[in-house]
N, C-alpha and C positions, 0 to 999 in steps of 0.2 A: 683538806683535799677530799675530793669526792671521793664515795667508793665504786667500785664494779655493779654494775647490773646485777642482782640476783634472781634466780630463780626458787617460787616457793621453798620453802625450808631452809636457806639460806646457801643453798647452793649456785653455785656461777655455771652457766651457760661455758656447755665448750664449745671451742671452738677452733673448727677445724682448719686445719694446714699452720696455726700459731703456736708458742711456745710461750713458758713461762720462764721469764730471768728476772733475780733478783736484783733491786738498783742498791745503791750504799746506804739509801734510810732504811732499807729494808721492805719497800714497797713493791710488792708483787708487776710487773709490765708485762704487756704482750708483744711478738715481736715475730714475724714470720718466719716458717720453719721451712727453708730451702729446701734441706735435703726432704722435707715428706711430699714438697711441691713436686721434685724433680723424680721422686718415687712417681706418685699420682700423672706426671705424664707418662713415667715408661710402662704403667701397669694399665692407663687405659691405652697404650697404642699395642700392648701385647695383648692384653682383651679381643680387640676388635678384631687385631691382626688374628688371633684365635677362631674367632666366629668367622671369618671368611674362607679361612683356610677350611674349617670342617662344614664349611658350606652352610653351615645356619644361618649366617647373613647370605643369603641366594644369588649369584653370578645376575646382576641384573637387574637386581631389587633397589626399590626406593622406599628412604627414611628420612626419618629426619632428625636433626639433633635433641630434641626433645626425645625420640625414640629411642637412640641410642645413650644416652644419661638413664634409659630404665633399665635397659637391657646390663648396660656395665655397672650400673649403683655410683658412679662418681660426677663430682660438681661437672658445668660447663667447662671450664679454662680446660682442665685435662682431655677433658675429651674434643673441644674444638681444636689444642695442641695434637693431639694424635690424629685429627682429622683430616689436619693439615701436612701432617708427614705423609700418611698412606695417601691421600692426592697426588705428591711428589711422588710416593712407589707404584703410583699408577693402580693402585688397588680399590680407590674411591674417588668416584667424579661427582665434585662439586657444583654443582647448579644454583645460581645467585637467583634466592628467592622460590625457589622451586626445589629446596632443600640436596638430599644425599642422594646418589648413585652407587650400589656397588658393581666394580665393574667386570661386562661379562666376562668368560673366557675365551677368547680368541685362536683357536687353535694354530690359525696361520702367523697370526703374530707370536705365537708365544714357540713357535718351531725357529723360527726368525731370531728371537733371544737366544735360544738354546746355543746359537756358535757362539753368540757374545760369551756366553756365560761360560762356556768350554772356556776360552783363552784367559779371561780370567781366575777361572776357578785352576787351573794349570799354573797359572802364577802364584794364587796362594797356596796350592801343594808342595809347591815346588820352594818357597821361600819357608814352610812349617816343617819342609822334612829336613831343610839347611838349617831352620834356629832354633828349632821347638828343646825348649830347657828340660831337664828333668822334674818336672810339676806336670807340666803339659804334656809330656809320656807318660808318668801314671796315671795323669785322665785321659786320655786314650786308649790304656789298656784296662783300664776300669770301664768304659765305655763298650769296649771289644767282648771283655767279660759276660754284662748284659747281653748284646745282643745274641751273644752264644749259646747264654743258659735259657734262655726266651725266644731261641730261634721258631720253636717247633707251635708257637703258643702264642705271639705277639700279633695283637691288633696294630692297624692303621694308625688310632689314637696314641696307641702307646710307641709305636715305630717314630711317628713324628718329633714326638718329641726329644727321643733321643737325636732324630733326625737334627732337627734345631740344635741342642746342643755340642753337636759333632763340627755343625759350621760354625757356631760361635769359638768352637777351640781353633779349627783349624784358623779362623781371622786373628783370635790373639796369638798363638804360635807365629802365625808370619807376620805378626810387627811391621803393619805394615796399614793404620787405618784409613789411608786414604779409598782403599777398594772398596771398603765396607758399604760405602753408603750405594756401591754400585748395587753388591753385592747381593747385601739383603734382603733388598727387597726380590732380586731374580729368585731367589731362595725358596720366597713366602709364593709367587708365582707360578713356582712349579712344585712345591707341598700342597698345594691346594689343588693343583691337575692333577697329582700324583694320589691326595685324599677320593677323588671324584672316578679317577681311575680302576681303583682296589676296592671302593664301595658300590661301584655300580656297574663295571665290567662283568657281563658272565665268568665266572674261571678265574677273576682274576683278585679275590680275596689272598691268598697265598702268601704270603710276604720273603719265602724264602732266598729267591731269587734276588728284592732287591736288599736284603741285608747283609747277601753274601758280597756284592758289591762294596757294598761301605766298610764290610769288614776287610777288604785288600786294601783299601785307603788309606783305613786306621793301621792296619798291620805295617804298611811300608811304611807311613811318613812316622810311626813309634820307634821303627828301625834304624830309621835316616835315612833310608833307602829311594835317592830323587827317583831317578830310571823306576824303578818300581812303583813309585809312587806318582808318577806320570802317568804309567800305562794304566794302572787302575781307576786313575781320574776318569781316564778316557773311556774305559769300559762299563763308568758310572753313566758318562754322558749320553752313551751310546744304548744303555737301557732305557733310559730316559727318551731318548728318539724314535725307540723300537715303540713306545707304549702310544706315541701318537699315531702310528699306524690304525691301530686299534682302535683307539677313538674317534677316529675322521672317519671310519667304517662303520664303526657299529653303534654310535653313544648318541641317546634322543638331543637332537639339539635343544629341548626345551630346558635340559640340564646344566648347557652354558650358559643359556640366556632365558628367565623366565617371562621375558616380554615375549616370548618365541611361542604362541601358540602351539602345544601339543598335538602331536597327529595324531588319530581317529585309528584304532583297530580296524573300526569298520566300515565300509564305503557307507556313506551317505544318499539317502533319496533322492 
């Protein structure tokens, strides 16, 4: 039987996303490794989904796949998989042939979303404060914890992410993944106005205000508290509303869209 390719010193070439099982001669085989495949999509569509949200990949900006395999470090297949999701979450338009879009923000559409996302996100408050097991209450009170002792001190960066993990409890508490795929993506949509808002707003670094919200969420739906955990939905929503004011007013639109030539301080000759 032949052997393995080696490399100098009589080392074998790895190789990635495969695995080693033993056959019954005791012959070494190679044989793909699902679960690191199915790692490598959810880590490059959380990647990217990363860079967009803190605006490193630019409201607007074009790339290409070759750019973004530099930017994440991982093969094509993952990243054209994750490419192809954030397309569907409307966060990257695809151009055949004329490569990546990331896409801008849209102030009037993404206020437009905002009632969708109300009635659903009501839905899964409302089903996490009826099923949420004793697992999913003490991560939510561990969650609560954090934001409390970090209130006075918490960046954007770091808010997010708890952010993120607040909605991923509340979607497994409410048992219920058909919403999800609504969901999430509304999520990453408005983490990314929400990153764009607190970084570049005069005043509006702070974070206090919006993790006092999220902390009545977590506080009711740990309780079991629906009614309560409704209204706080709502008064999440509702800040969330109040912060587009502020942006349709005051935010360089070159920040939505970098195709958007910047305007001039100063009049022109």
């Amino acid at each position: 039987m032949a052997k393995n390719p080696s490399n100098g010193g009589g080392r074998g070439l790895r190789v990635v996303g495969t695995e080693e099982e033993t056959s019954d001669s005791g012959t070494k085989q190679k044989r793909p490794a699902r679960t690191n495949r199915v790692n490598h999509f959810e880590l490059a569509y959380e990647r990217i989904e990363n860079l967009i949200v803190k605006c490193e990949l630019k409201p607007g900006s074009e790339l290409s796949m070759q750019d973004l395999q530099d930017l994440i470090g991982l093969g094509r297949t993952p990243i054209h998989h994750a490419v192809n999701r954030l397309a569907l979450d409307t966060l990257i338009i695809v151009r055949p042939r004329h490569g990546l879009r990331i896409a801008p923000i849209d102030l009037s559409r993404e206020r437009l979303l905002l009632s969708l996302r109300k009635d659903i996100e009501r839905f899964v408050i409302e089903l996490a404060a009826q099923r949420s097991g004793a697992s999913h209450r003490n991560q939510m009170l561990h969650l609560n914890r954090i934001l409390r002792e970090r209130r006075e001190v918490m960046d954007i960066n770091e808010f997010n992410e708890i952010d993120r993990r607040i909605d991923q409890l509340m979607l497994i508490a409410a048992g219920e993944p058909f919403v999800e795929h609504t969901l999430r993506p509304l999520h990453t949509i408005f983490r990314r106005t929400g990153w764009l808002y607190h970084r570049q707003m005069p005043g509006s670094a702070d974070l206090k205000a919006t993790i006092d919200v999220h902390l009545s969420v977590l506080d009711a739906v740990a309780n079991r508290h629906v009614d309560a955990a409704l209204q706080a939905s709502d008064a999440l929503i509702a800040f969330v509303d109040d912060m587009f004011d502020d942006l349709e007013a005051k935010i360089d639109p070159s920040l939505l869209d970098v195709s958007i030539e910047p305007l001039c301080s100063q009049p022109r000759d």
